[in-house]
N, C-alpha and C positions, 0 to 999 in steps of 0.2 A: 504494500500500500504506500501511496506516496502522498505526504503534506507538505504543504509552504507553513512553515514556524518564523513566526518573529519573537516571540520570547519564550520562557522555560517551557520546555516541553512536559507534559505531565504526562503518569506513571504508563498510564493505555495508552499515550501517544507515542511512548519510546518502542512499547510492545509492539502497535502497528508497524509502526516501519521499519523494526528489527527483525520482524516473521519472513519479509522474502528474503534474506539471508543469516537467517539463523544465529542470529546476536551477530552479526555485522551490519554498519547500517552505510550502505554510500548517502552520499549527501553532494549537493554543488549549493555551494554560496556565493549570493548577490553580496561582492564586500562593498561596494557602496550603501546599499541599502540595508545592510545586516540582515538580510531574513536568508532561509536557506529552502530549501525541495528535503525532503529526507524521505527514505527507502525504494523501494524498487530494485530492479536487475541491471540496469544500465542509468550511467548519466545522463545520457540525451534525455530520456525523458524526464527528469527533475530537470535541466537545462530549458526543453521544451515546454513547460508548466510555467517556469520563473521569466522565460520571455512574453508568453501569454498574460503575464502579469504585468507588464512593460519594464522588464530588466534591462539592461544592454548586455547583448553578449561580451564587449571586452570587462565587465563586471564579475565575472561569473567564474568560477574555477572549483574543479569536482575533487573528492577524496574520498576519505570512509573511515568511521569510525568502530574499532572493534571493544564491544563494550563488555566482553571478558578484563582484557586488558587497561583500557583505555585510551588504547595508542590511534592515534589519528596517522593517517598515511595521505598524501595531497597527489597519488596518481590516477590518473583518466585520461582517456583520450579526448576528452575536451580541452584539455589543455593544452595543446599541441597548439601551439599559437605564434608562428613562426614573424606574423606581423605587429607582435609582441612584444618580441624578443623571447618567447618561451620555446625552443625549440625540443622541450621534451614531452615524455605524459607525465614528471614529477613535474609540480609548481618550483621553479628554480628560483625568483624572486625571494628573500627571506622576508621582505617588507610584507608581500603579497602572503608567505603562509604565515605570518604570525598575527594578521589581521584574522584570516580563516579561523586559525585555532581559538582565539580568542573567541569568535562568533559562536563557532562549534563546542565550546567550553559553557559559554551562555544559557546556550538555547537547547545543547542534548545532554548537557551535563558533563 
């Protein structure tokens, strides 16, 4: 299941969008606008929900959260942002993931 969150997620929300991958949750966050897409199989579609929301795609960078852990990982191939400067599927920007984590810190705990 996939949501737009803009602040703390609560307890059944974390549920929903960790069930399509079994306590992993990808996520793509709007860092301009701190809100984020959480769960589903793929990024495009939280990518494709947060533009229908009137995101900008250069706002937008995907990861996923593993909430055994709590390790946040910042690769997708949405990232792949060559006109960027992002030439990988990890966010290489440090400015760019430590706004993410921050976001991600927020809003899924």
């Amino acid at each position: 299941m996939l949501l737009i969150l803009s602040k703390r997620a609560k307890d059944e929300e974390i549920k929903k969008v960790a069930q399509d991958l079994d306590g992993y949750i990808k996520f793509v966050v709007d860092v301009k606008n701190e809100i984020l897409a959480a769960g589903g199989k793929i990024h495009a579609d939280g990518e494709k929900l947060l533009l229908a929301k009137e995101s900008r795609q250069q706002d937008l960078w995907g990861g996923g959260l593993d909430l055994e852990t709590g390790e946040i990982d910042f690769d997708s191939m949405i990232n792949l942002r060559p006109g960027q400067g992002n030439f990988s599927r990890e966010v290489l920007s440090q400015e760019i993931r430590k706004k993410i984590e921050e976001i991600v810190r927020r809003i899924l705990g």
